[in-house]
MILO-295255 format. One line per 10 residues: number of its first residue (from 0); their letters; for each residue x, z, y of C-alpha. Coordinates in steps of 0.25 Angstrom, whole numbers. Layout:
residues N
NUM> A> X Z Y ~ ... .
end
This chain:
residues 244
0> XXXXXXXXXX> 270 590 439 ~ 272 600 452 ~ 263 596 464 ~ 275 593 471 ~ 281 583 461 ~ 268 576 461 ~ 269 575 476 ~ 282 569 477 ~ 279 559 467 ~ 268 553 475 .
10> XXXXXXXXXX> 276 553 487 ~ 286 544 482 ~ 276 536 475 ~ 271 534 488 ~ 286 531 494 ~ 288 521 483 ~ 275 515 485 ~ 278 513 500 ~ 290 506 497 ~ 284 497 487 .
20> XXXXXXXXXX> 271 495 494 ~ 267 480 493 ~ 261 482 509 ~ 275 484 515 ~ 279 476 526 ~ 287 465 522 ~ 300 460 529 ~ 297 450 539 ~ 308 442 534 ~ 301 442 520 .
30> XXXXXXXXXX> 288 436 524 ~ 285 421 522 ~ 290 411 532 ~ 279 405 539 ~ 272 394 535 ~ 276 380 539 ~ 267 369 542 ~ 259 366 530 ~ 262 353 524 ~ 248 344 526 .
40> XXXXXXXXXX> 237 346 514 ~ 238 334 502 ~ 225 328 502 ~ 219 330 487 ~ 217 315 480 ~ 200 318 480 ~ 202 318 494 ~ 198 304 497 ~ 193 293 506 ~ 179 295 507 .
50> XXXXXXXXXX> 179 310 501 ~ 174 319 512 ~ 184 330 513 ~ 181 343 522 ~ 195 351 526 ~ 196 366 525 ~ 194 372 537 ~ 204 384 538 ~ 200 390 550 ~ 185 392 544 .
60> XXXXXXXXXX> 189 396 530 ~ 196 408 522 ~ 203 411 509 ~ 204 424 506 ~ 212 433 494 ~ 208 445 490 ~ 220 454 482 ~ 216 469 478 ~ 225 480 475 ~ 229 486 461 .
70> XXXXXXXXXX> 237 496 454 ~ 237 511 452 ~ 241 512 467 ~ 230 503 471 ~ 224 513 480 ~ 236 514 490 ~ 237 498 492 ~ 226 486 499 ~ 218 473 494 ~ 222 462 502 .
80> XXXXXXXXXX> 215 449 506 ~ 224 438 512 ~ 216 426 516 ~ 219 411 522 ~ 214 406 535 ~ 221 393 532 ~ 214 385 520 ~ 218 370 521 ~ 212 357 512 ~ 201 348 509 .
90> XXXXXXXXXX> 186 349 502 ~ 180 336 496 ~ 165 342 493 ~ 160 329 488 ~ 168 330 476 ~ 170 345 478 ~ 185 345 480 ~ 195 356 489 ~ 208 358 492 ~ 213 369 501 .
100> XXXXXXXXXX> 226 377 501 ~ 232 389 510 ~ 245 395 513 ~ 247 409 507 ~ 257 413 519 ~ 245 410 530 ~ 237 419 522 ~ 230 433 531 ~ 231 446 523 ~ 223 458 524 .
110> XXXXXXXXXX> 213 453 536 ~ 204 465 540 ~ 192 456 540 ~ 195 449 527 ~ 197 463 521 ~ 185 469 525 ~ 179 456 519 ~ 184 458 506 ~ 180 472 506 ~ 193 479 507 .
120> XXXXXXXXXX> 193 492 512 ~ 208 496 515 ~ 214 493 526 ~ 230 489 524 ~ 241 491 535 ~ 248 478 543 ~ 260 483 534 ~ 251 481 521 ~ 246 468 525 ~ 260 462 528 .
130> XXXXXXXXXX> 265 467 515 ~ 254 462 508 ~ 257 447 515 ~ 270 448 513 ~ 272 452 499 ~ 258 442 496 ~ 265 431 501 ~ 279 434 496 ~ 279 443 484 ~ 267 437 478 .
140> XXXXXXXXXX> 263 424 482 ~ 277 418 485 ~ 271 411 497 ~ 283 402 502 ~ 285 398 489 ~ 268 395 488 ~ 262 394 501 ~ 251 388 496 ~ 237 389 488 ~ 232 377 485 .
150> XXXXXXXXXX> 217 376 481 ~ 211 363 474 ~ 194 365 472 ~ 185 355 465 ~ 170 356 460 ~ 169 355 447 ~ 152 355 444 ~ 149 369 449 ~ 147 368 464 ~ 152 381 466 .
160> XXXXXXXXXX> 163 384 457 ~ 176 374 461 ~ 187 372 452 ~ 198 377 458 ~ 215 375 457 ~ 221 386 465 ~ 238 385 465 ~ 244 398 471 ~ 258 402 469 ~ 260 389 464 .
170> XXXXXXXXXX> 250 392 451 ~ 238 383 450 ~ 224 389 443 ~ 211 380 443 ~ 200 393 446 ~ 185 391 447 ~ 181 394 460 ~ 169 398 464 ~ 163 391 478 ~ 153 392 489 .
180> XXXXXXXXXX> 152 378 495 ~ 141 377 508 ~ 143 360 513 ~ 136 357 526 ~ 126 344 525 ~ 135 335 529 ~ 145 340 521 ~ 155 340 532 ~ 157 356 530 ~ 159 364 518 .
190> XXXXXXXXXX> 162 379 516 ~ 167 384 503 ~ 168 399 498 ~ 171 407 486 ~ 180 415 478 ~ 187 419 465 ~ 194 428 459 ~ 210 424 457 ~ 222 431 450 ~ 236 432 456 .
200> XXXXXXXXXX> 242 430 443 ~ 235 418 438 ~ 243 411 449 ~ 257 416 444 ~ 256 427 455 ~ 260 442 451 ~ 252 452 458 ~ 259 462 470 ~ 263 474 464 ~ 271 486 466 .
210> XXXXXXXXXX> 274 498 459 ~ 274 494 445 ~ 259 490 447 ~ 255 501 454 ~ 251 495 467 ~ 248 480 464 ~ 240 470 468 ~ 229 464 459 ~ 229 451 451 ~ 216 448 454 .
220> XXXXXXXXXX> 212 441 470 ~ 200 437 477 ~ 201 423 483 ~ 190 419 492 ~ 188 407 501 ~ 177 402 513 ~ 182 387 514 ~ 176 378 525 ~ 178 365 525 ~ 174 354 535 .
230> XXXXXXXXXX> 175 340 538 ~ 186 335 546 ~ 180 322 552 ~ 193 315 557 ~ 202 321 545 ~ 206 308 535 ~ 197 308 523 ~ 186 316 530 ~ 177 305 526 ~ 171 305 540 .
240> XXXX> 169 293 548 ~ 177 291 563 ~ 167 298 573 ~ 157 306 562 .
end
């Protein structure tokens, strides 16, 4: 094929891959609505009188996802972490009980700290990043109709391995998760961190792609957590007595 064939080829490969690219900005019409007040938390039936349960402290603890590129075109697209900042629910650790859940649409996407973090060396546009949201939370996640991940843990024998029912996109799979647990002495505190290796289609979700395949996202993600969790001393079924 002449030179100049070749040429004109590749730039209307590029063309189409610009006007295809999973990074473009979306509408802002498109994008989720946002969230309403979340209904309050169901206490789970082990939390009971006498039980001493520690809630999750958002503000002191990070989920984070990890989803890499792939496909023959690989090489002109990012990895992406999207993390929450929002984790909300309840550890029992005598009995060696959680429950937490987050909101996919209050989820960060491509934080440069986070990235760096991960060990990702590219560096995506604002463009890229809002694509990404976007069509994460509306192409792939379907977040308004499941807002939710809902994590129920429990200690099965190995102190640090948890038995784990993870429910994304309305699909629940029990996982083995592996876990870091350090308890203050009067057990009071707790901070909890591990991680494990998920797949997008185990959960009914089918990977972003575009062009046939050629630039997709893998099925494979990297879920990690640093959970802390403290005491509340005047919350109901803390355990605590008036004035500790």
């Amino acid at each position: 094929m002449p030179l100049a064939h070749r040429r004109l080829l590749l730039a209307c490969a590029c063309a189409l891959l610009a006007a295809c690219s999973p990074f473009a900005p979306p509408p802002a019409a498109s994008l989720p609505a946002a969230p309403a007040a979340a209904p309050a938390m169901q206490a789970p039936p082990w939390q009971q009188p006498g039980v001493r349960i520690l809630h999750i402290a958002p503000q002191e603890s990070l989920l984070t996802i990890t989803v890499r590129r792939g496909g023959a075109l690989a090489r002109l697209g990012h990895d992406h972490v999207v993390a929450s900042r929002s984790l909300q629910g309840v550890v029992a650790p005598a009995p060696g009980r959680a429950q937490f859940r987050f909101r996919l649409d209050e989820m960060s996407v491509d934080e440069a700290g986070l990235r760096q973090a991960a060990g990702l060396t590219t560096t995506p546009s604002a463009d890229a990043i809002a694509g990404t949201r976007h069509n994460m939370l509306v192409r792939v996640l379907e977040a308004e109709r499941y807002p939710w991940v809902n994590i129920e843990a429990r200690r099965t024998g190995d102190k640090e391995v948890l038995e784990a029912d993870i429910t994304l996109h309305g699909v629940t799979r029990t996982l083995q998760l592996p876990v870091r647990i350090e308890e203050t002495a009067d057990g009071r505190q707790l901070q909890a961190s591990g991680s494990l290796l998920l797949k997008q289609s185990d959960f009914g979700i089918v990977p972003f792609a575009v062009l046939g395949g050629a630039m997709a996202v893998q099925d494979q993600m990297e879920l990690a957590f640093r959970i802390t969790a403290r005491q509340e001393l005047s919350a109901p079924g803390s355990g605590a007595s008036p004035g500790r």
